[in-house]
C-alpha positions in Angstrom: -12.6 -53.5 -99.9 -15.3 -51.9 -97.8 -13.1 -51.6 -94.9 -10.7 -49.2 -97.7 -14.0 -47.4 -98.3 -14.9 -46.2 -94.9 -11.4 -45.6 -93.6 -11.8 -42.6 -95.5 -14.8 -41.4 -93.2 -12.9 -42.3 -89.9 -12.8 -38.7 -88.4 -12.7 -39.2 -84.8 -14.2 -41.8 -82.5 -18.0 -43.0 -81.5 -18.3 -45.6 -84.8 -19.5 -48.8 -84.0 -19.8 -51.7 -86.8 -23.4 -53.3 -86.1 -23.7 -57.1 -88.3 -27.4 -58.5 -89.2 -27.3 -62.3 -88.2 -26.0 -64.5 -88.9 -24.5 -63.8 -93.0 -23.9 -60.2 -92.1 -21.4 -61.4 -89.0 -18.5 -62.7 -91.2 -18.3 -59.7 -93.5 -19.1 -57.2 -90.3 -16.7 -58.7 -88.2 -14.0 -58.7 -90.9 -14.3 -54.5 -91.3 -14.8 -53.9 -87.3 -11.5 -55.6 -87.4 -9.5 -53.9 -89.9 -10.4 -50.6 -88.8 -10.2 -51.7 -85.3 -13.7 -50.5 -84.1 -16.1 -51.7 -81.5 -18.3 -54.6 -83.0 -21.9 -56.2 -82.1 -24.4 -58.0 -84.0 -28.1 -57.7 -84.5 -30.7 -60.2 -85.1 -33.5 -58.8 -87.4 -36.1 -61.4 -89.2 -37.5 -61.0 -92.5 -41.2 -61.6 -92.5 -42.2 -64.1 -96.1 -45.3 -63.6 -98.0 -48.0 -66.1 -97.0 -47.4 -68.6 -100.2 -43.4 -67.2 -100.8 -41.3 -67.1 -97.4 -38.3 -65.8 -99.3 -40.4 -62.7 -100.4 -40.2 -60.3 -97.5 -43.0 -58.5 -96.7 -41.7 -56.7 -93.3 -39.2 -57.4 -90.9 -38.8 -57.3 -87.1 -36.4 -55.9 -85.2 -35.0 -55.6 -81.8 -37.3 -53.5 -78.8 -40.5 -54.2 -81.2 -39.6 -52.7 -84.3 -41.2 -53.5 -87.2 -41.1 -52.5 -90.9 -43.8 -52.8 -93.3 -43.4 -52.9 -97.3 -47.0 -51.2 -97.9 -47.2 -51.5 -101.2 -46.1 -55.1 -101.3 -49.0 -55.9 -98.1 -51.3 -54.1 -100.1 -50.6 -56.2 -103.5 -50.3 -59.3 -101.9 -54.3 -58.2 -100.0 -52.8 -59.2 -96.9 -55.1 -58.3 -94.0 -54.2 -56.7 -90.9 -55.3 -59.3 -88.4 -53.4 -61.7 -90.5 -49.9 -59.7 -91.1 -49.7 -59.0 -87.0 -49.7 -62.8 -86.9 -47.0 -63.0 -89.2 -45.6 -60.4 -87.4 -45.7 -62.5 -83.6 -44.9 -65.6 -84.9 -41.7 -64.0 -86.5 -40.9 -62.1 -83.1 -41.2 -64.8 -81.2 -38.3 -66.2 -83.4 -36.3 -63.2 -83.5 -36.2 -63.1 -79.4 -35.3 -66.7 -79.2 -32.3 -66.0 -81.3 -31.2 -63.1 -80.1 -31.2 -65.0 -76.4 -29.5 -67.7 -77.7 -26.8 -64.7 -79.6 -26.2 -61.7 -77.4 -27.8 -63.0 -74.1 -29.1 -60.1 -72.0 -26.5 -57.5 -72.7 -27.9 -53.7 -73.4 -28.0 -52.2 -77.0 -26.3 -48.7 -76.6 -26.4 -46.8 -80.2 -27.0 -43.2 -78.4 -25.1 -40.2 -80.5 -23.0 -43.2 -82.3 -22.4 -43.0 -85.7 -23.4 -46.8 -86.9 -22.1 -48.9 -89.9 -25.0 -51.6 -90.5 -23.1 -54.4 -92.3 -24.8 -57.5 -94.0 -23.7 -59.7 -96.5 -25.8 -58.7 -99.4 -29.0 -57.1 -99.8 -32.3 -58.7 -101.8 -35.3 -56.9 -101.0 -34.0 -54.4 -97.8 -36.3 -55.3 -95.7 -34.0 -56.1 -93.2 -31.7 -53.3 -93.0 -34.9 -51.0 -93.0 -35.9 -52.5 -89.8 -32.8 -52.4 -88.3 -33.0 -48.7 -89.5 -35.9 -48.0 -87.7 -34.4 -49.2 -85.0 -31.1 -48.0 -84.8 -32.7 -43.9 -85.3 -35.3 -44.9 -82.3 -32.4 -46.0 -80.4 -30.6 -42.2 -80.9 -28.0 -43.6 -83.6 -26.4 -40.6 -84.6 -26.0 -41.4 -88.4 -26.2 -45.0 -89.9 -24.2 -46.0 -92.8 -25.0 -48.6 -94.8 -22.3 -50.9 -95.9 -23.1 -54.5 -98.4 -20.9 -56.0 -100.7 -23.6 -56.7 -102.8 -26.8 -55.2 -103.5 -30.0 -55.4 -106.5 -30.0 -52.4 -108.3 -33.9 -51.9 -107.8 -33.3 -52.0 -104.3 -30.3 -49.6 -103.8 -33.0 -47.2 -105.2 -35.1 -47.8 -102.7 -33.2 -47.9 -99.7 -31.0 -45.4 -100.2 -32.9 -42.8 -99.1 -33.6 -43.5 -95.7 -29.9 -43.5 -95.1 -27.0 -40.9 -93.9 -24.8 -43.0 -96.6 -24.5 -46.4 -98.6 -21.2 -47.6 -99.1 -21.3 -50.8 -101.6 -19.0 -53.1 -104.0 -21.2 -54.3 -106.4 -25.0 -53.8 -107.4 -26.6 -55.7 -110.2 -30.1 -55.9 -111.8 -31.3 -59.4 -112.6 -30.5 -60.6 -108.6 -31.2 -64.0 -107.8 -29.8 -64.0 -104.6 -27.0 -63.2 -102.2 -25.2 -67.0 -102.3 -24.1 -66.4 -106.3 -22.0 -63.4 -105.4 -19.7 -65.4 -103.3 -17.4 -68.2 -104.3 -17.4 -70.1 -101.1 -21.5 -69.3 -99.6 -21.9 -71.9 -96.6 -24.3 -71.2 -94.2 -23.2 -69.3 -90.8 -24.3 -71.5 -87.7 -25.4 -69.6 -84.6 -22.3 -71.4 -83.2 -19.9 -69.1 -85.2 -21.8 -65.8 -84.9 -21.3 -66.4 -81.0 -18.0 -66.8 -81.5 -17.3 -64.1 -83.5 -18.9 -61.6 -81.1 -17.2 -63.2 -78.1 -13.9 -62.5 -80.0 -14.9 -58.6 -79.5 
């Protein structure tokens, strides 16, 4: 269904489908292959609230990148010697995966026109990163694409990209898994798999 959407925009070449790790590599590599255009993957890591890890904070993202939710630091009185040790320990994670996912091979987004794919969006902190990134990286335009998304959040995000292409939002979102009727959990096994099958 999201595949349908953006055939519409398919005007020429220099698209690329980028997928978060690891949900976002099922649903991304599903759409790069209908459509029939180039595919990689990304590994961005959400950064949890001291006493919630499911609340993100920030995220990390490849080459240094980092996002920030301000308002959320500042109303949790996070300090900032404290959030740049989030902020290592949770870069140190995100390179370990990303060696064990893509290797050593180059990130090339210059003057592309990039469709960031995930599998559902909570808070956004993890596209925004991956945002940041992308534009740093000389990413033409990036269009977000999510099957599912919170309503609150949509508002938010939406912004800060050149379009959001989505299937469902709802309000009261608990979390990604109860959109889906079959949710398991993608191994790193299967996202390197998917990406070898290019």
């Amino acid at each position: 269904m999201l595949a349908k959407k953006l055939r519409r925009l398919l005007k020429g070449g220099n698209m690329i489908v980028i997928a978060l790790t690891r949900g976002g590599v099922v649903v991304g590599k599903a759409i790069s292959k209908i459509l029939n255009l180039p595919f990689d993957i990304m590994v961005v890591k959400k950064i949890g609230a001291p006493l919630n890890p499911e609340l993100a904070i920030g995220a990390v993202a490849p080459k240094a990148t980092v996002y920030w939710n301000r308002d959320l630091v500042q109303r949790l009185g996070i300090k900032p010697a404290f959030a740049e040790r989030l902020r290592r320990g949770k870069e140190k994670e995100r390179k370990e995966q990303e060696k064990a996912l893509r290797g050593k091979s180059p990130f090339n987004y210059n003057s592309k026109i990039v469709v960031l794919v995930d599998d559902g969006i909570a808070t956004g902190a993890t596209v925004l990163a991956a945002r940041k990134f992308l534009k740093k990286a000389g990413a033409n335009k990036v269009i977000l694409a999510v099957p599912v998304i919170s309503t609150d959040t949509l508002r938010d995000v939406k912004r800060y990209f050149d379009m959001v292409l989505i299937l469902k939002r709802k309000r009261d979102f608990m979390a990604v898994g109860e959109f889906y009727e079959y949710f398991p959990q993608v191994t790193n096994e299967e996202v390197v798999q998917l990406t070898i099958l290019k």
